[in-house]
C-alpha positions in Angstrom: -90.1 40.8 269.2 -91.4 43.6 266.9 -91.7 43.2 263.3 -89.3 45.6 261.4 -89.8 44.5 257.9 -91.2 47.2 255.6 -93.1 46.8 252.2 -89.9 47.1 250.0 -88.9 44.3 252.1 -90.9 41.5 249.5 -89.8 43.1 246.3 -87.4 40.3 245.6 -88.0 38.8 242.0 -90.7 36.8 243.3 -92.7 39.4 244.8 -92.4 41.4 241.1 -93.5 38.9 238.8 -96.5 37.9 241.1 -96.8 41.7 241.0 -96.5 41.4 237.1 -98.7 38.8 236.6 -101.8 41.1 238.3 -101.3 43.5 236.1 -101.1 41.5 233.3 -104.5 39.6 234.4 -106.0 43.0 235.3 -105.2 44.0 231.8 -105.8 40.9 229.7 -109.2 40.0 231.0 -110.3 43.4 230.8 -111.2 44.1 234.6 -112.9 47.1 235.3 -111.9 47.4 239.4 -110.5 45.0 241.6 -111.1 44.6 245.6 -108.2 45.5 247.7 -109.1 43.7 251.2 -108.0 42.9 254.5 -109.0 40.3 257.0 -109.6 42.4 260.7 -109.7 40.8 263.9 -112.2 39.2 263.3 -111.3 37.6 260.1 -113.8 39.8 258.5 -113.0 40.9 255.0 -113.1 45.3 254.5 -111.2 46.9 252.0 -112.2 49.4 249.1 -113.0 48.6 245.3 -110.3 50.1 243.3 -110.5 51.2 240.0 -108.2 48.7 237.8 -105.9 51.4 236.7 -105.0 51.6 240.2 -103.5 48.5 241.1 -100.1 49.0 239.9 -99.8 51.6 242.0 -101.7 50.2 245.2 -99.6 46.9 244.9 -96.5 48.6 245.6 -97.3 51.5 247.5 -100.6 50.1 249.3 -104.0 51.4 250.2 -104.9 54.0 253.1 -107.6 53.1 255.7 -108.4 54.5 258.9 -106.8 52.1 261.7 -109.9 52.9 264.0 -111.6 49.6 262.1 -108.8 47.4 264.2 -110.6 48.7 267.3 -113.9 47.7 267.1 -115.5 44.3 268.8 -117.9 42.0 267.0 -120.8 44.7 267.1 -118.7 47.7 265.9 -118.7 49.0 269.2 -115.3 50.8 270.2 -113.2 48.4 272.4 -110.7 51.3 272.9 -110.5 54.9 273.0 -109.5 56.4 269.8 -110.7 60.3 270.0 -109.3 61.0 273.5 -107.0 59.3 276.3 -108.9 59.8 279.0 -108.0 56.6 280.9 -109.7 54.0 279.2 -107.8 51.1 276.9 -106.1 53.0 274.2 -104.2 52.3 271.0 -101.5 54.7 270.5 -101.2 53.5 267.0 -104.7 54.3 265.7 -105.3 57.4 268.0 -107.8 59.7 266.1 -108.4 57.3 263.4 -105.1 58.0 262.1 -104.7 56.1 258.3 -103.0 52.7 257.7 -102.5 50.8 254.9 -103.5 47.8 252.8 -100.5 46.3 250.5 -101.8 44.0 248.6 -100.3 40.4 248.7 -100.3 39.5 244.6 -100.0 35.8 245.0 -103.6 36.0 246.6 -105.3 37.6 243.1 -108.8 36.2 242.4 -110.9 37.0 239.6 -114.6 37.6 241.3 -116.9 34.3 238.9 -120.2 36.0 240.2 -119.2 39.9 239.6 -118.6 41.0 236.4 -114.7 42.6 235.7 -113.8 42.6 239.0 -111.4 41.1 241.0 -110.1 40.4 244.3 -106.3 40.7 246.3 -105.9 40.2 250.4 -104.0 42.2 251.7 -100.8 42.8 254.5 -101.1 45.9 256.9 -98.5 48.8 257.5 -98.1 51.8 259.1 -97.9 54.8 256.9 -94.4 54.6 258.1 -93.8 51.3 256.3 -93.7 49.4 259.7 -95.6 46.1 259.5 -98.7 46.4 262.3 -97.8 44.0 265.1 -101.6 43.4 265.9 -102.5 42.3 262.0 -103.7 38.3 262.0 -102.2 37.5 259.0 -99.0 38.8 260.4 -99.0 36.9 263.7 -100.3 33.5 261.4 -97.3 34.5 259.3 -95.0 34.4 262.3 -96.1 31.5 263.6 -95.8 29.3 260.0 -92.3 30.8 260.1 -91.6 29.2 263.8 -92.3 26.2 261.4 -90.3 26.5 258.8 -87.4 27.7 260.9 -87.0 23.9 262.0 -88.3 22.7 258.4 -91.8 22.2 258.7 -95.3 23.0 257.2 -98.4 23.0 258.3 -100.8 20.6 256.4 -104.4 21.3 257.0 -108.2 20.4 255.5 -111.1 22.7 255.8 -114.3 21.0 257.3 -116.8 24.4 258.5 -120.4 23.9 259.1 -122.7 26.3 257.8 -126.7 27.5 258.1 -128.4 27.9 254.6 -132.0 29.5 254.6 -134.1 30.9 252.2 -135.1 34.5 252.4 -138.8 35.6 251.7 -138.6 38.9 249.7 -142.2 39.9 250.9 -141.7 39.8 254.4 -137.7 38.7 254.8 -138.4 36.0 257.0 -135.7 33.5 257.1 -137.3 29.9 255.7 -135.2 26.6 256.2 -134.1 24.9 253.0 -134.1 20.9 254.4 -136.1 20.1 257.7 -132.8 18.1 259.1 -132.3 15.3 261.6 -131.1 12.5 259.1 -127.6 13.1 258.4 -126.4 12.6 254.6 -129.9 12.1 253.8 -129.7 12.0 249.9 -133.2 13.6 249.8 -132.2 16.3 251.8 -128.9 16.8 249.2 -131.2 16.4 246.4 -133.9 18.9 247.9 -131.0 21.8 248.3 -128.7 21.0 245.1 -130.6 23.7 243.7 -129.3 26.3 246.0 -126.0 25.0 246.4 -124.9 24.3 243.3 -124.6 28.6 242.5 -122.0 28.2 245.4 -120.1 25.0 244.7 -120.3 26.6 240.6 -118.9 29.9 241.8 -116.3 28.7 244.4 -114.7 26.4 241.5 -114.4 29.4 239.4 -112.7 30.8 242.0 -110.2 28.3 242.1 -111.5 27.0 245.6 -113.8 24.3 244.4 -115.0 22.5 247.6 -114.2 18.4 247.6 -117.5 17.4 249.0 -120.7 19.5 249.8 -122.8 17.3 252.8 -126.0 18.1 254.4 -125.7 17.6 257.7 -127.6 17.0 260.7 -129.4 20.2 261.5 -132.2 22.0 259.8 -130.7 23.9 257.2 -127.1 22.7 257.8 -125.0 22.2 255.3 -121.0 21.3 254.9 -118.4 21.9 253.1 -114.9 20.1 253.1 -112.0 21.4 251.1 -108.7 19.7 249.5 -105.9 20.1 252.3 -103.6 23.3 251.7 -99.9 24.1 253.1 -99.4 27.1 255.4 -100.9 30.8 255.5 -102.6 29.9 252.3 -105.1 27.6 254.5 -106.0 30.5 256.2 -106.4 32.4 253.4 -109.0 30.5 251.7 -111.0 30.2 254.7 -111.1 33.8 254.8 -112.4 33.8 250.9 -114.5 31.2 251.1 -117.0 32.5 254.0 -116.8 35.6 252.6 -117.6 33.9 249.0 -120.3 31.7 250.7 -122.2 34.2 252.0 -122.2 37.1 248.8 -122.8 34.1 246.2 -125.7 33.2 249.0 -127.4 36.8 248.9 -127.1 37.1 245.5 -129.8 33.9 245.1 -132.3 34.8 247.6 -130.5 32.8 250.5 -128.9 33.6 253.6 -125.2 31.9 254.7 -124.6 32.0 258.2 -121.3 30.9 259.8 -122.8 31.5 263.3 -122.4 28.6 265.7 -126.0 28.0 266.0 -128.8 30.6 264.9 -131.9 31.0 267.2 -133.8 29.8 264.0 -136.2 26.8 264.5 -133.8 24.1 265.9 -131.0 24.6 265.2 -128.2 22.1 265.6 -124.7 23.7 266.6 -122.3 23.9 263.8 -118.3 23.3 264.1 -115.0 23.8 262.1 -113.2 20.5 262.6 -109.5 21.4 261.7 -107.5 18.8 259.9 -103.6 19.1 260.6 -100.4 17.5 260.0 -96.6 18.5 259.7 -94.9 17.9 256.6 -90.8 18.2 256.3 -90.0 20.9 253.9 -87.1 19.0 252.5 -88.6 15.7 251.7 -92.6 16.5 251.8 -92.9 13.7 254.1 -95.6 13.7 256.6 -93.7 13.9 260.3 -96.9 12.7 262.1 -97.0 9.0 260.0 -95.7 6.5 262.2 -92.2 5.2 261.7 -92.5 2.0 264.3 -94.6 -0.9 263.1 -98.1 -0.8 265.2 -97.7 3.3 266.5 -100.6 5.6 266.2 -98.5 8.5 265.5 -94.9 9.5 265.3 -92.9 10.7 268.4 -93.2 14.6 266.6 -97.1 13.7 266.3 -97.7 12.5 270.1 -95.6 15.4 271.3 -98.2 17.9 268.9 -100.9 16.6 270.3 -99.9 16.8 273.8 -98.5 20.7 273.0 -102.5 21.0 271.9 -104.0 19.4 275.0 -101.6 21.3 277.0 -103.1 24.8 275.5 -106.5 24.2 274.5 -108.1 26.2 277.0 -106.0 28.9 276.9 -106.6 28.8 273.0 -110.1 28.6 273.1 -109.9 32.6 272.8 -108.9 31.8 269.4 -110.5 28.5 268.2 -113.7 29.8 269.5 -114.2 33.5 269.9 -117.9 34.2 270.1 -120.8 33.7 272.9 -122.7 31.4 271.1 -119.7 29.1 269.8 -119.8 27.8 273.6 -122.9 26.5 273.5 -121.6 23.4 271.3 -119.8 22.3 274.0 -122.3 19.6 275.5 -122.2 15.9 276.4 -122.7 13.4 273.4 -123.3 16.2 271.1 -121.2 15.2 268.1 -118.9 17.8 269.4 -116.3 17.7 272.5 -117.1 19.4 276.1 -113.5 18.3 277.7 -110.1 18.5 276.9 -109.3 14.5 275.6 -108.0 12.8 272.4 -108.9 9.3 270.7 -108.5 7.5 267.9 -111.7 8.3 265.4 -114.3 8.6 268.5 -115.9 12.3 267.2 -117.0 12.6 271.2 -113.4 13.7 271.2 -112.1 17.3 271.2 -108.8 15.8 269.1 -109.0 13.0 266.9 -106.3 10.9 265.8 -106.9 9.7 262.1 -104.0 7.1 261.3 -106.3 4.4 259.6 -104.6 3.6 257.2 -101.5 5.0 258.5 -98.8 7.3 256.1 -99.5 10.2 254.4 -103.0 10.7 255.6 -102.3 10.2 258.9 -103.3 13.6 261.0 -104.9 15.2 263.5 -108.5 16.9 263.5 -109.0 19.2 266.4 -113.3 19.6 266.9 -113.5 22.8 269.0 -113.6 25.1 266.8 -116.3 27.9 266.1 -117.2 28.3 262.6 -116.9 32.1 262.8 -113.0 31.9 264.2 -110.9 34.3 262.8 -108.8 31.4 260.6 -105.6 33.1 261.1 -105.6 33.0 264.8 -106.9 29.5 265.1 -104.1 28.4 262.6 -101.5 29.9 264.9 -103.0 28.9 268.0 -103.2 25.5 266.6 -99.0 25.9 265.2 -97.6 27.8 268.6 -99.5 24.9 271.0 -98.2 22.0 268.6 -94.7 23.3 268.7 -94.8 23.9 272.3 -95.2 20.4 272.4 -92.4 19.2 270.2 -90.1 21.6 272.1 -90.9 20.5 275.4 -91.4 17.1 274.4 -94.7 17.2 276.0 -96.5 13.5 276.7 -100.3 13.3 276.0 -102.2 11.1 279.0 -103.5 7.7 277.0 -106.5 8.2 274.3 -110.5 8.2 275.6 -113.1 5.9 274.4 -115.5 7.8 276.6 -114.8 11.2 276.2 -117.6 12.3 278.2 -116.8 10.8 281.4 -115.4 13.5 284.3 -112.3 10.9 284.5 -111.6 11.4 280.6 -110.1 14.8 281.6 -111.0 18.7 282.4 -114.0 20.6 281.3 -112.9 23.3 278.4 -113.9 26.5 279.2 -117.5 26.5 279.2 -118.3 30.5 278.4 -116.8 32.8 277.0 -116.0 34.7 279.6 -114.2 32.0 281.4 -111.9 31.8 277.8 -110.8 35.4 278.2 -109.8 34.6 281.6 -107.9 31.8 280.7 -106.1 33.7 277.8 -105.6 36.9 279.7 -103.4 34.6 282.1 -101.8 32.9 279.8 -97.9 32.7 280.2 -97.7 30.6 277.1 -99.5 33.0 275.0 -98.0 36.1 276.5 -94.6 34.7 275.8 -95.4 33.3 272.3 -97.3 36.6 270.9 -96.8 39.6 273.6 -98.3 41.0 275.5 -99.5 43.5 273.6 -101.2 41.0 271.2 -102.9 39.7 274.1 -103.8 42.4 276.0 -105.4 43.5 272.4 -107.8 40.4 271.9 -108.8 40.4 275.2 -109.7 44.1 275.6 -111.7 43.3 272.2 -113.2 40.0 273.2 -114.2 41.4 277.0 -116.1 44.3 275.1 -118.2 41.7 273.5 -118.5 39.6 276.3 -119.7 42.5 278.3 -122.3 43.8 276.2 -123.4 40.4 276.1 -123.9 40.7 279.9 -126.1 43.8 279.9 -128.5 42.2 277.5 -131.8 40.5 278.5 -132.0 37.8 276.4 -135.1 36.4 274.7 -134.8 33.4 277.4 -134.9 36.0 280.3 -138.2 37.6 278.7 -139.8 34.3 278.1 -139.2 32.9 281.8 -139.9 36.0 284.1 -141.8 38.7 281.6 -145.1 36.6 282.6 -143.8 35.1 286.1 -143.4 38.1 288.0 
C-alpha cells in the first residue's frame, strides 16, 4: 500500500526539538558544514556537504538530488532507462533525472571526530511533491519495524561484520596485508594491527558508535568488529555509518577497508555479517524469544521466528546477500552455512540458536549474510520472514548437529543468479513489499548479475589463455 505521508507529517514536538537541538549543536560547536546523506540501494551513503547555515532550512524543507542515482546497479551502470522510454525497464518517477529530495532525519546528527567542523545527518527521501519514495530502504525498513510495533514488538539486534584491512603502498599503491592470518584470536596478530586499528576504534567512539570488541579473525588481513545490540531502524542505521566510517577513517591512515565478501588478494578467507536478533515487548521490555517453560530452547514466538526465517531464506538471500562474490562463502565446513538448517551454537549452521544461559540474551544469529548487504533490506527481510512465522504459526523441522549433511536440509541458493530467480517469484515478498519494490531490486540486481556474465574472469584467462 503506498506511502502517503509527507514531510510535515513528523513535525510533531518531537520532530522540532530533535530539529532544535541540530541547530543548536551546529551552532554551539562552531561547525562549518554538515553532510546531508542518504543510504541508496545499495546502502551506499551519497549526499552533498552543506554549508552549516543551511541546515535549518534543509531539515525542514530537504535537499534536491537527481533521482537517476536510485537507478544505477553496483557498477554505476544504468539498470533502467531514464533519458527515453524506448521499451526497456523504466522508472516513471526519475524519468530524465528528474530531482528528489533528501530530508534530513535530526535524531541521526553526528559530529564527524576525524573531520574538522563538520558533521553528519541521514536522511529520508521525497518526491518534490512531498510524497515519501516507495523504493527508499530506509522507508521499506521503516515499514517493516512498524509491522512490529503494530503487535508491540521490537527488533533487538547486535552487529558482528567481517572486514579486510590492508595497507596501501604510496609508491606503487599495491595493497599489503596487515597480519598473515590462519590462527584465529591470535593475540600477536591483535598486537601486530592495534596500531592501525586503534585510529578506527578512537574515531568510531567519538562518534558515539564505539565497537564492544575488535577481533582478528581467521583470514589474512581479517579483522572484526562486534557492536552493543541496538532497537529497531537505528540498527540499520549504524551499520550504514559505521562501514562508511570504517572505510574514510581507513583511507585517511594509509589503509584500505574493504567490506567485500572475499577480495582476490592473497588468500583470502570469506568474510560474513552474522545478525544477532530477538524480539522485545514494547510494554514490558521483555525479551519474547526467552523461554517461559522450564527446559525450552526458545519461546513459542521464538520457534515460530525461526521457522518464518527458514521458510524464506532463499527467497531473502536477494537481500541478506546481494553481491556475486557473497555466494562464494557458502561452502561445506567453512565456518559459514551452505544449507538452509538451525542448531543450537553449531556455527556450521545458517541460524543459530543462542539460549545458554537462557533470558534476556537468549536470540537468534542468522550467518548468511554478505558483509556488503544493504542493512536496511536485510533488517526487513530478517523482520517480514520472522513475522511471517509468528502469523502462520510456522513449525521449524528439529535442530542439526551436522549441518552439512544433504539430509540436514536444502541447498541455499548457490549463485546469485539463482537468488534473483528465487526473489523474482516470490509470492511472499511480492505480497509483503509489492511488486514494484520487487520488480525494482531485481531489475537492479539482474543488471549486475549480467554484466557479471559477459566478463572473462581472471580464472577463465589463467585456464584456457595458454591451453588453447
Amino acid at each position: 500500500m503506498p506511502d502517503t505521508s509527507k514531510p510535515e507529517d513528523r513535525w510533531d514536538a518531537d520532530w522540532a526539538d530533535a530539529a532544535a537541538a541540530v541547530e543548536d549543536q551546529v551552532r554551539d560547536k562552531g561547525l562549518r558544514s554538515v553532510r546531508v546523506s542518504f543510504a541508496d540501494q545499495h546502502g551506499r551513503l551519497h549526499g552533498k556537504v552543506l554549508d552549516a547555515a543551511q541546515i535549518p532550512d534543509a531539515l525542514r524543507n530537504g535537499v534536491s538530488f537527481p533521482g537517476s542515482l536510485l537507478t544505477k546497479d553496483t557498477g554505476q551502470h544504468y539498470a533502467f532507462k531514464i533519458w527515453e522510454p524506448d521499451g526497456g525497464p523504466t522508472l516513471a518517477s526519475v524519468m530524465g533525472a528528474r530531482d528528489m529530495v533528501m530530508v534530513p532525519d535530526p535524531t541521526t546528527f553526528r559530529v564527524l571526530p576525524w573531520l574538522d567542523g563538520t558533521g553528519w545527518l541521514l536522511s529520508d527521501l521525497y518526491s518534490v511533491e512531498g510524497a515519501l519514495i516507495e523504493l527508499s530502504t530506509r522507508r521499506i525498513c521503516a515499514q517493516a519495524h512498524q509491522r512490529l510495533a503494530d503487535r508491540g514488538l521490537r527488533l533487538r539486534a547486535g552487529l558482528e561484520m567481517e572486514f579486510h584491512l590492508y595497507r596501501v603502498d604510496e609508491s606503487s599503491g599495491d595493497h599489503q596485508l596487515t597480519h598473515r592470518g590462519w590462527d584465529l584470536l591470535a593475540e600477536n596478530f591483535s598486537d601486530q594491527v592495534e596500531p592501525l586499528l586503534e585510529p578506527i576504534q578512537r574515531n568510531l567512539t567519538a562518534l558515539g558508535l564505539p565497537p564492544r570488541t575488535i577481533e582478528v579473525e581467521h583470514g589474512p588481513s581479517q579483522v572484526e568488529l562486534t557492536f552493543p545490540p541496538a532497537d529497531g531502524i537505528e540498527l540499520a542505521d549504524q551499520a550504514v555509518l559505521i562501514r562508511a566510517a570504517v572505510k574514510q577513517i581507513a583511507r585517511r591512515h594509509g589503509l584500505h577497508a574493504t567490506f567485500m565478501a572475499r577480495p582476490a588478494l592473497g588468500d583470502a578467507f570469506p568474510s560474513g555479517w552474522h545478525l544477532h536478533q530477538s524480539l522485545i515487548g514494547i510494554d514490558d521490555g521483555r525479551n519474547r524469544f526467552a523461554p517461559t517453560v522450564p527446559g525450552e530452547t526458545l519461546s513459542a514466538t521464538a520457534r515460530h521466528y525461526l521457522a518464518g526465517l527458514l521458510d524464506h531464506a532463499a527467497e531473502s538471500c536477494l537481500l541478506t546477500t546481494p553481491t556475486v562474490t557473497g555466494y562464494k562463502r557458502y561452502r561445506p565446513h567453512s565456518i559459514a552455512p551452505d544449507r538452509i538448517v538451525w542448531s543450537r551454537q553449531h556455527r556450521g549452521a545458517m541460524l543459530r540458536v543462542i539460549d545458554e544461559p537462557p533470558g534476556s540474551a537468549t536470540r537468534i544469529e542468522n550467518r548468511a549474510g554478505d558483509p556488503a548487504a544493504n542493512p536496511y533490506l536485510y533488517l526487513a527481510s530478517q523482520i517480514l520472514s520472522g513475522l511471517d512465522g509468528i502469523e502462520a504459526k510456522f513449525e521449524a523441522p528439529p535442530p542439526s548437529e551436522t549441518p552439512y549433511e544433504a539430509e540436514a536440509g536444502p541447498l541455499l541458493p548457490r549463485t546469485l543468479g539463482e537468488a534473483i530467480d528465487a526473489f523474482d517469484q516470490s509470492a511472499f515478498y511480492r505480497n509483503a513489499l509489492g511488486d514494484e519494490i520487487v520488480d525494482y531490486l531485481v531489475t537492479l540486481k539482474r543488471s549486475e548479475w549480467s554484466r557479471f556474465g559477459a566478463a572473462v574472469t581472471d580464472w577463465e584467462q589463467r585456464e584456457y589463455y595458454d591451453t588453447f
